[in-house]
C-alpha positions in Angstrom: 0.0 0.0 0.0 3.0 2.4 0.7 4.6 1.4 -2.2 1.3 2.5 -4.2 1.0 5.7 -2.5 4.5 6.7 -2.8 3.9 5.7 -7.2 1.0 7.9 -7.0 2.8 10.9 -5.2 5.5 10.8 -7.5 3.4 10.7 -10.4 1.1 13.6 -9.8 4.6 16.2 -8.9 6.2 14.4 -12.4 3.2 15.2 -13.9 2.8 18.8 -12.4 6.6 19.8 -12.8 6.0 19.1 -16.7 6.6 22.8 -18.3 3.2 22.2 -20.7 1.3 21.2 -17.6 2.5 24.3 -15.3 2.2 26.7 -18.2 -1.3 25.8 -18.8 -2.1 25.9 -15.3 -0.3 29.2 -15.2 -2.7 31.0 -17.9 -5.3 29.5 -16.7 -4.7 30.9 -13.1 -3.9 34.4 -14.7 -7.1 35.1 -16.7 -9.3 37.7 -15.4 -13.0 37.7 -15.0 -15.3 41.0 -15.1 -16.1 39.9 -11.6 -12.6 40.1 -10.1 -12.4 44.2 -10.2 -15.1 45.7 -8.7 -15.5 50.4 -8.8 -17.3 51.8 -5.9 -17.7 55.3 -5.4 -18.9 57.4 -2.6 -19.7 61.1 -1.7 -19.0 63.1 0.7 -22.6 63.6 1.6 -26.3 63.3 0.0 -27.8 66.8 -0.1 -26.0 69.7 -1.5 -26.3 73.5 -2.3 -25.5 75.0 -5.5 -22.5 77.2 -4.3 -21.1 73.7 -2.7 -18.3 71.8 -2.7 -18.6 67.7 -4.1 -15.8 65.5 -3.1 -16.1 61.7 -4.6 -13.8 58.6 -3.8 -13.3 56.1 -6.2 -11.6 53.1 -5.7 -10.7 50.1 -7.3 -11.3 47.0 -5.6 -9.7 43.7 -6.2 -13.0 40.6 -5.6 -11.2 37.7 -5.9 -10.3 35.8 -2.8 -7.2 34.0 -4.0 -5.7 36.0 -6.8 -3.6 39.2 -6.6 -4.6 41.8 -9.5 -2.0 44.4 -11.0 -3.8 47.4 -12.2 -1.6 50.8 -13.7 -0.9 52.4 -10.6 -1.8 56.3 -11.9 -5.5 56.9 -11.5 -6.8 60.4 -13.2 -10.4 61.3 -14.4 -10.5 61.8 -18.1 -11.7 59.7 -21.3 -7.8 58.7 -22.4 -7.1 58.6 -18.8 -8.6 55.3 -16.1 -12.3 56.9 -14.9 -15.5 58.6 -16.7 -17.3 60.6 -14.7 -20.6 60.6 -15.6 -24.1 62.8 -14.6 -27.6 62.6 -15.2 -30.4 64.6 -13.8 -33.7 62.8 -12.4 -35.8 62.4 -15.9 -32.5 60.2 -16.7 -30.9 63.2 -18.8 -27.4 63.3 -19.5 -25.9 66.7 -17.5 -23.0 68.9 -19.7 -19.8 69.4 -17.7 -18.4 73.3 -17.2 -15.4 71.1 -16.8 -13.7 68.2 -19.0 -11.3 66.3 -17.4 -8.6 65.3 -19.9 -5.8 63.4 -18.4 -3.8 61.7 -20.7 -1.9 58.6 -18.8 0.8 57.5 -20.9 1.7 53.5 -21.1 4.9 52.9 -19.1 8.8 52.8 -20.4 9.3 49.2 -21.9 10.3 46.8 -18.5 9.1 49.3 -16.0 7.2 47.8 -13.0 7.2 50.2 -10.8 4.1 51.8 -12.8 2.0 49.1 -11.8 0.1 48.5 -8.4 -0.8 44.6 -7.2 -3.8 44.3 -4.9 -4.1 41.7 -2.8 -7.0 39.9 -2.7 -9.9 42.4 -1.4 -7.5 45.2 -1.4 -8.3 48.2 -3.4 -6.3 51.4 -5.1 -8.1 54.6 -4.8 -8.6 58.3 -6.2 -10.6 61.6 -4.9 -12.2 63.6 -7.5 -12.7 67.0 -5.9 -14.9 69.4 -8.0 -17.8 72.0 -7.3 -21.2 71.6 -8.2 -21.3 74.5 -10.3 -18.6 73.2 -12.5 -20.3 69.7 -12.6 -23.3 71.5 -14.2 -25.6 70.7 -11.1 -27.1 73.6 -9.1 -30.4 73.6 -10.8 -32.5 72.3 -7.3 -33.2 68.2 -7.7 -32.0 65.0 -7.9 -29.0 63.7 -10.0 -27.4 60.3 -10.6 -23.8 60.3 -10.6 -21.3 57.4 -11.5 -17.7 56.8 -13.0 -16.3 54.1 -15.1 -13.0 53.0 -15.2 -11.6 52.1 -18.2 -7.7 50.9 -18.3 -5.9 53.3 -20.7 -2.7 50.7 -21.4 -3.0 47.3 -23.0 -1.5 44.0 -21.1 0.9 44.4 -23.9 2.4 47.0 -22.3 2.6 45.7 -18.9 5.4 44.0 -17.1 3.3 42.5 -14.8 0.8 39.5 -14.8 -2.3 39.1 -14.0 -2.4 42.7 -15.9 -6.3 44.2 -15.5 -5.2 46.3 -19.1 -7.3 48.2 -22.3 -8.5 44.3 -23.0 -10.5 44.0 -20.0 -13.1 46.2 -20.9 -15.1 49.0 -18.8 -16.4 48.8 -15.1 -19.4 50.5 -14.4 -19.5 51.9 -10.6 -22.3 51.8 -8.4 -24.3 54.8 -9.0 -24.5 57.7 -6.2 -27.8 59.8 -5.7 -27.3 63.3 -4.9 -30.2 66.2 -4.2 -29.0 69.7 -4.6 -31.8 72.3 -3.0 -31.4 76.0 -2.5 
């Protein structure tokens, strides 16, 4: 029976030490799902006036229990940049901006790690995204909806890490924050 048992163990690490084996189970293990990165997004409070002040933090949050996740490490508010920001009043209308946000995050020197940040299962990177509501085009008095999206602007390509949330990945919708502005 020990002689059996010993076969089998010896089998099973030959069989996992194979390079084909271990690379498979290696991409396997490093493919991301839309449900491993999770946006949330808070405010700084519920009611506003029009002369106020809106502060919003935004942070990236890594779901999955047993995987680490390497997102790009500079977080800016802009369409080439990582987050949206996006407004709509309470008939579902989209609100202009007095403001655009236009980061531009360019992809890291070829090699460079230390452009990258790896969370740790459940740990997340964040950002605060301090405006007015004047500039955000809402002091008309009512309710608005108000969400980002975040939106990788470098492809895995370009990253020296792995697992690499990059361009690939696709968009993440953030939970959606209601605000009322009164007078």
């Amino acid at each position: 029976m020990r002689m059996f048992l010993v076969l089998t163990l010896g089998l099973i690490s030959a069989f996992a030490a194979h390079p084909d084996v271990t690379k498979n189970l290696q991409e396997k293990d490093s493919a991301l799902k839309s449900s491993d990165l999770e946006v949330f997004m808070a405010a700084d409070k519920q009611t506003y006036n029009p002369g106020d002040k809106i502060k919003l933090d935004v942070r990236l949050i890594n779901n999955n229990a047993v995987k680490d996740i390497f997102v790009y490490g500079t977080l800016q508010f802009g369409v080439r940049a990582s987050f949206t920001l996006f407004r709509r009043d309470a008939n579902g209308k989209e609100v202009p901006t007095r403001f655009i946000n236009d980061a531009w995050e360019l992809p890291p020197k070829s090699g460079e790690v230390s452009a990258f940040v790896k969370l740790l299962p459940f740990h997340f990177l964040g950002k605060t995204y301090k405006s007015t509501i004047y500039m955000q085009h809402m002091e008309k008095p009512g309710k608005y909806s108000i969400w980002v999206e975040y939106h990788c602007p470098i492809s895995a390509s370009d990253a020296a890490v792995s697992p690499f949330w990059g361009k690939e990945n696709g968009t993440i919708k953030s939970n959606v924050v209601e605000i009322k502005v009164v007078r």
